[in-house]
C-alpha positions as a Markdown table, in Angstrom:
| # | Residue | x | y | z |
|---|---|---|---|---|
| 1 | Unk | 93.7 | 74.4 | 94.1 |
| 2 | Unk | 91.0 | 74.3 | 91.6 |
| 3 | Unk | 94.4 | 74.2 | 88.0 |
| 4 | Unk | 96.1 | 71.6 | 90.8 |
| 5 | Unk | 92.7 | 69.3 | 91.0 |
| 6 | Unk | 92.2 | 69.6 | 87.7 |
| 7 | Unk | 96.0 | 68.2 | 86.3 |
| 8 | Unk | 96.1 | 65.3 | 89.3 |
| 9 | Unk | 98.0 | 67.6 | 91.3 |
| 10 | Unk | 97.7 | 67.1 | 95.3 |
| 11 | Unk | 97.9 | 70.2 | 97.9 |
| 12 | Unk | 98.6 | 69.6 | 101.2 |
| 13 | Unk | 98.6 | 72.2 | 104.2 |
| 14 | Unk | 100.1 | 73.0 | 107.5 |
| 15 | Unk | 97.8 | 73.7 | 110.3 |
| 16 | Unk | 98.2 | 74.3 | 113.6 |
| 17 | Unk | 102.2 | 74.1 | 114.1 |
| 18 | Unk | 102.4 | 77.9 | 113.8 |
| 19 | Unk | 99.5 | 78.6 | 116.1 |
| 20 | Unk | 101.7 | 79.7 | 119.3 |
| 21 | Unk | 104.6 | 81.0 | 117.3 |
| 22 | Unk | 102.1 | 83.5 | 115.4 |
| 23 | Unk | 100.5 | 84.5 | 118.9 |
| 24 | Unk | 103.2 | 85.2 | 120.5 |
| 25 | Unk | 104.5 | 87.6 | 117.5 |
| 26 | Unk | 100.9 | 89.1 | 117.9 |
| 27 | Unk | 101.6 | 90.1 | 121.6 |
| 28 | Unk | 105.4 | 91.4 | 120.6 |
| 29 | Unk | 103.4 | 93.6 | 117.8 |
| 30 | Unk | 101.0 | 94.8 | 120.5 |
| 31 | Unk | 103.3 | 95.9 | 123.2 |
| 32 | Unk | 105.9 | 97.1 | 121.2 |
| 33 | Unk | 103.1 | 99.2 | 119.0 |
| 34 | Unk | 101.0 | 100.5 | 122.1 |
| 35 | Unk | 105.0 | 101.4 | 124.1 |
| 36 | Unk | 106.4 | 102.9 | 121.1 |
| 37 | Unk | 109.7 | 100.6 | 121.3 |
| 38 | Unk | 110.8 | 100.4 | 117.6 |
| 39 | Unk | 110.6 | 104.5 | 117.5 |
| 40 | Unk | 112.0 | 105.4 | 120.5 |
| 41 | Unk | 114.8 | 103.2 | 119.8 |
| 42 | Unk | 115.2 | 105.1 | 116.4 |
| 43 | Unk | 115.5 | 107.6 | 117.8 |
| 44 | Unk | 118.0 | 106.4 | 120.7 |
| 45 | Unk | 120.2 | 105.1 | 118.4 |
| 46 | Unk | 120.2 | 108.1 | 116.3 |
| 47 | Unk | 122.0 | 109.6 | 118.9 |
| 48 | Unk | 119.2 | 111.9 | 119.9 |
| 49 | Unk | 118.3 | 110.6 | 123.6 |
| 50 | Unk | 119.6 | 113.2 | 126.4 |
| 51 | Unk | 118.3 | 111.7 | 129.6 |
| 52 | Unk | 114.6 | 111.4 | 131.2 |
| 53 | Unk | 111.4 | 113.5 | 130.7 |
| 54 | Unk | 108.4 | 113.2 | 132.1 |
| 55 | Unk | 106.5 | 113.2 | 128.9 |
| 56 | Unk | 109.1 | 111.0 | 126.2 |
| 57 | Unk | 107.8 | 108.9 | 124.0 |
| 58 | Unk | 104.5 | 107.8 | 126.5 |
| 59 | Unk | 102.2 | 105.1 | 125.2 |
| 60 | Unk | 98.8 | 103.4 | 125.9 |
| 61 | Unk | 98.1 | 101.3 | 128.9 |
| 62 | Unk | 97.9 | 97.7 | 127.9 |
| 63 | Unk | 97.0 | 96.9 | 131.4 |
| 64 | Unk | 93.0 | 96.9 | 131.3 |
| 65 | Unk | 92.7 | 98.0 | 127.9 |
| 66 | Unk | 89.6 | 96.2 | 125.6 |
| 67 | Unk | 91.2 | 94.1 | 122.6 |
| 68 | Unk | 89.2 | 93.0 | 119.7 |
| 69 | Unk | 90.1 | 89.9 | 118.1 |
| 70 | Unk | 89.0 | 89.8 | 114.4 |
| 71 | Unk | 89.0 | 86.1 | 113.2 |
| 72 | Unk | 88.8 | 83.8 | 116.4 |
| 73 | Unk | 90.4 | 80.4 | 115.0 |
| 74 | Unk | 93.0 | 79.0 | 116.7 |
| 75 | Unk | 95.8 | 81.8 | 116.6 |
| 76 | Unk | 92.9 | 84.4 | 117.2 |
| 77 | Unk | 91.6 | 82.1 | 120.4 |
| 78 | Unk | 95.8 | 81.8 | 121.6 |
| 79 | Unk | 95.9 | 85.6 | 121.2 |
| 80 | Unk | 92.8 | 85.9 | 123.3 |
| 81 | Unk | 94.4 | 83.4 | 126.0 |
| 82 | Unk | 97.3 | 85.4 | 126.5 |
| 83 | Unk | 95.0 | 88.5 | 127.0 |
| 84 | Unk | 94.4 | 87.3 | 130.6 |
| 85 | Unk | 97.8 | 88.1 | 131.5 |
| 86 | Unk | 97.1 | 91.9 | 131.0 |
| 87 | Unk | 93.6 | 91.9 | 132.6 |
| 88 | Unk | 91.8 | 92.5 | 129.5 |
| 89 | Unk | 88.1 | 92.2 | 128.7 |
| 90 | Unk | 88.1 | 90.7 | 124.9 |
| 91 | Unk | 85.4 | 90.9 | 122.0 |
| 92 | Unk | 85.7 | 88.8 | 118.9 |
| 93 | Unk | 84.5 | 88.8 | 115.9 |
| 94 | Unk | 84.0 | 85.6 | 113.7 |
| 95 | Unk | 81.8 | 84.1 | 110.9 |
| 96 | Unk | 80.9 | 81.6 | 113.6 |
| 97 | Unk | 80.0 | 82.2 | 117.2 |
| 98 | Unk | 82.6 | 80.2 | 119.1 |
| 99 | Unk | 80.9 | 77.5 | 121.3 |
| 100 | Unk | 79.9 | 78.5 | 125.2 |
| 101 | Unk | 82.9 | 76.5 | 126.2 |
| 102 | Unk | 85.8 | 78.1 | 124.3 |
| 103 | Unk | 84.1 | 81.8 | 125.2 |
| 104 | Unk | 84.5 | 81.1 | 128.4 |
| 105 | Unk | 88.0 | 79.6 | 128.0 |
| 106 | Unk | 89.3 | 82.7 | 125.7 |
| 107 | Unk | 87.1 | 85.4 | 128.4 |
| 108 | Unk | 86.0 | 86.6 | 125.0 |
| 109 | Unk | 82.5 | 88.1 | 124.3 |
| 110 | Unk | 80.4 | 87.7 | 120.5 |
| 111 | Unk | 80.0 | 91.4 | 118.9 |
| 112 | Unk | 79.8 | 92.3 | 115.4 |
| 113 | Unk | 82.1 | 93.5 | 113.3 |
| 114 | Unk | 80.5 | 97.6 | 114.2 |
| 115 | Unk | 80.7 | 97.0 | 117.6 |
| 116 | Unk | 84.4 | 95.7 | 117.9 |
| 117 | Unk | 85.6 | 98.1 | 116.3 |
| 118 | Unk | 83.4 | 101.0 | 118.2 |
| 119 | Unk | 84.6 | 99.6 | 121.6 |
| 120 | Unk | 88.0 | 97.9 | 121.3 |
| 121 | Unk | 91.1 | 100.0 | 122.5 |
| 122 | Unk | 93.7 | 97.5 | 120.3 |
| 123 | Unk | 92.2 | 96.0 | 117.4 |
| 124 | Unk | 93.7 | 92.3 | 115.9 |
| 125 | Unk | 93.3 | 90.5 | 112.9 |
| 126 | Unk | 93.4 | 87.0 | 112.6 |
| 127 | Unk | 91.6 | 86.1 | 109.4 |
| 128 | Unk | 92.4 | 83.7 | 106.4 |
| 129 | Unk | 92.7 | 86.1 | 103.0 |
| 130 | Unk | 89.7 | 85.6 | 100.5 |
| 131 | Unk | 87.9 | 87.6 | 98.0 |
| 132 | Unk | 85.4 | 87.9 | 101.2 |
| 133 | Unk | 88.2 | 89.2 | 103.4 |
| 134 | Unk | 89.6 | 91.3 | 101.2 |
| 135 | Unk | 90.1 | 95.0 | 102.7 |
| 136 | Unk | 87.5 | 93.7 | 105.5 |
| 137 | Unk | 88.9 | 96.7 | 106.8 |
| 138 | Unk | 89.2 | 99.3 | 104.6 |
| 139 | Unk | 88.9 | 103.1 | 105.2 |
| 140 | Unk | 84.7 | 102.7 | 106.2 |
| 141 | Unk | 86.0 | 100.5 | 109.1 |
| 142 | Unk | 89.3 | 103.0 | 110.1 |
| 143 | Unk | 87.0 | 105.5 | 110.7 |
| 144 | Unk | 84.5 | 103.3 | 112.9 |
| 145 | Unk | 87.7 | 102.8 | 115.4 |
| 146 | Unk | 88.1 | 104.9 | 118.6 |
| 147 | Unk | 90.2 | 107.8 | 118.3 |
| 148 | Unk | 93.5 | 106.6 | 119.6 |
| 149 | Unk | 93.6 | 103.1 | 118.8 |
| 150 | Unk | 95.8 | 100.5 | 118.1 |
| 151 | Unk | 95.3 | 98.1 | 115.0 |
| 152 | Unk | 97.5 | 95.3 | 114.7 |
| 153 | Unk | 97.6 | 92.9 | 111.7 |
| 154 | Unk | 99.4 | 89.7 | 110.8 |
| 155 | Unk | 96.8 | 87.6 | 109.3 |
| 156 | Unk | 97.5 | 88.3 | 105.6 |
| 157 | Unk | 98.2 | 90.8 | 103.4 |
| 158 | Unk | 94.9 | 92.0 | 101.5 |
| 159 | Unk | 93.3 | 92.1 | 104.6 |
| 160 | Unk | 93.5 | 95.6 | 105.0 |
| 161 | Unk | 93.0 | 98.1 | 102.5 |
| 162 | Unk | 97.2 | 99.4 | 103.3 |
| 163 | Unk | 96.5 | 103.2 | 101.1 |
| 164 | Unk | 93.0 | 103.9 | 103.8 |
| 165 | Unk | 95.2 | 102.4 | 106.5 |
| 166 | Unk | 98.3 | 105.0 | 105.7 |
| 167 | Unk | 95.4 | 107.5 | 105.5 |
| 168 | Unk | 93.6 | 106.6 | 109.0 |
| 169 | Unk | 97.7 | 106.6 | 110.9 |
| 170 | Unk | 98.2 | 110.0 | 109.3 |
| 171 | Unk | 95.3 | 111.9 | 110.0 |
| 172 | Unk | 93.6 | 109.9 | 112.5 |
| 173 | Unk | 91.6 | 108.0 | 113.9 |
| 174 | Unk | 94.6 | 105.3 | 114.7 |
| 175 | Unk | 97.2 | 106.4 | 117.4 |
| 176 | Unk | 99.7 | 103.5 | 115.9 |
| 177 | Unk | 99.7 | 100.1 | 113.6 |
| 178 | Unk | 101.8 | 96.9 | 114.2 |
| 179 | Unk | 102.2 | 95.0 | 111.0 |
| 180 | Unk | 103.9 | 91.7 | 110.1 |
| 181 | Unk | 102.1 | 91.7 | 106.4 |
| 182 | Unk | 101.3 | 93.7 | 103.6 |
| 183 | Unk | 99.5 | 93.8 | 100.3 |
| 184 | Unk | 101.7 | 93.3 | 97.5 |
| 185 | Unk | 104.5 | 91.7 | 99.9 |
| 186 | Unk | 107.1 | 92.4 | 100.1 |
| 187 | Unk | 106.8 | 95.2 | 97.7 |
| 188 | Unk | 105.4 | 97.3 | 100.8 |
| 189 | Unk | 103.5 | 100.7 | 100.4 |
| 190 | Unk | 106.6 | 102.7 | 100.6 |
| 191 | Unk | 104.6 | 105.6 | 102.4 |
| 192 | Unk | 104.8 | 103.0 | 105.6 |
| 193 | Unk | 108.5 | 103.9 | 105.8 |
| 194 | Unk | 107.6 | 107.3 | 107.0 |
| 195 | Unk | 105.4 | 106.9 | 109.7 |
| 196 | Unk | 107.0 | 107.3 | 113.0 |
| 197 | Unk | 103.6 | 105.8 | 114.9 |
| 198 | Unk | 103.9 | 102.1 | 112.6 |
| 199 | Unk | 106.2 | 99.0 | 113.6 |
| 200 | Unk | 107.1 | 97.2 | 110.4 |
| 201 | Unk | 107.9 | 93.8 | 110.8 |
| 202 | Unk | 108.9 | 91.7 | 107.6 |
| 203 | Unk | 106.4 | 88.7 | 107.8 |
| 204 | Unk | 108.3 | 86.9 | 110.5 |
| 205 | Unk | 105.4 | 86.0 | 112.6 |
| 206 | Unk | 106.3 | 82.0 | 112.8 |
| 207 | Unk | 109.8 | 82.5 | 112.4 |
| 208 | Unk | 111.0 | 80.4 | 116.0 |
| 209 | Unk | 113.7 | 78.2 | 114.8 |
| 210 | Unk | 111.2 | 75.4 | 116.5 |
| 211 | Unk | 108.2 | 76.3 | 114.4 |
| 212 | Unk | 109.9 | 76.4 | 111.1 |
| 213 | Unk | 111.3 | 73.3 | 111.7 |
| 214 | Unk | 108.0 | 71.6 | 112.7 |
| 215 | Unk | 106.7 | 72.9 | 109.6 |
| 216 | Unk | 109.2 | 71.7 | 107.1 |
| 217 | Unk | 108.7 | 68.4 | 108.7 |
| 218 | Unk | 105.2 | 68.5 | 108.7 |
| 219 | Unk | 105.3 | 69.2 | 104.8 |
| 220 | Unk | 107.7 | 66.0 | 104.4 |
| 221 | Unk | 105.5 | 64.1 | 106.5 |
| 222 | Unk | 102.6 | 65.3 | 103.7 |
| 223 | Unk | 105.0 | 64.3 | 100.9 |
| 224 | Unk | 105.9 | 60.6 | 102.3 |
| 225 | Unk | 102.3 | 60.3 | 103.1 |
């Protein structure tokens, strides 16, 4: 932005018409990460699957379980909105505390960054990429994260530190990690590719056929105006 200001060059944005779309992809990431779906079908399509046992491929409970939303603007607030479906108690985290109003709208409750991540059972982030965001969480913050947890990420790659992430899925504390984004996209750490307990997904978090198309025209609308 600063090279663009400098030749006469205007930028232009487009906020708020992915907002749903990227929420909704959030919840697909959760579910499918805390049920295990993209492994067990792996593994069913590998031919492998023999009938029912008691103990194949069991999950976490999203039903009840404590979510902490990192980055509460307005996809983080949508995420927590949708939370109420599952009966889940939500802490956020954000530079700014939200107003009473939207707490209460979002059932979400103000904790620091050390506290979210000691109590939350399915950690998301939600958080534009800076050089003060980059690896927020890193391999200090993995290891603040309850045994068995769930982080979920598609905010932006650089975000999280991927090499202490790989680290924290192998040897603990994470149970599992749904991502939709990835340092160095979309030249992805290839040790992801052999982790049974992560769902990859390749940046497709506002890809409805009604979001893209809101966005291209919002960017023509920029242009004309």
């Amino acid at each position: 932005l600063k090279a663009m200001s400098a030749r006469g060059v205007l930028g232009t944005n487009t906020p708020g018409v992915l907002d749903a779309a990227t929420a909704d992809f959030t919840w697909a990431l959760i579910l499918a990460t805390a049920r295990r779906l993209t492994e067990a079908e792996a593994w069913l399509r590998a031919g492998e699957w023999k009938g029912w046992k008691l103990k194949q491929f069991l999950g976490m409970d999203v039903q009840g379980a404590t979510l902490g939303v990192v980055g509460m603007g307005r996809i983080g607030q949508a995420v927590a909105k949708r939370a109420r479906g599952f009966d889940m108690p939500v802490l956020y985290y954000n530079r700014t505390r939200l107003a009473p109003e939207l707490e209460r709208e979002c059932n979400a409750s103000h904790a620091s960054l050390d506290e979210l991540l000691a109590h939350a059972d399915i950690v998301t982030l939600h958080t534009p990429y800076s050089p003060a965001t980059h690896h927020l969480i890193g391999a200090a913050e993995l290891a603040k994260m309850k045994p068995g947890a769930i982080l979920i990420h598609a905010a932006r790659g650089g975000v999280v530190d991927d090499v202490a992430l790989i680290a924290a899925l192998k040897n603990g504390p994470l149970a599992a990690a749904g991502l939709d984004v990835y340092e160095n996209e979309p030249r992805l750490n290839p040790e992801f590719l052999g982790l049974r307990n992560v769902v990859l997904a390749p940046h497709i978090a506002s890809a409805t056929t009604s979001t893209r198309r809101n966005m291209a025209m919002l960017a023509a609308r920029n242009l004309v105006a």
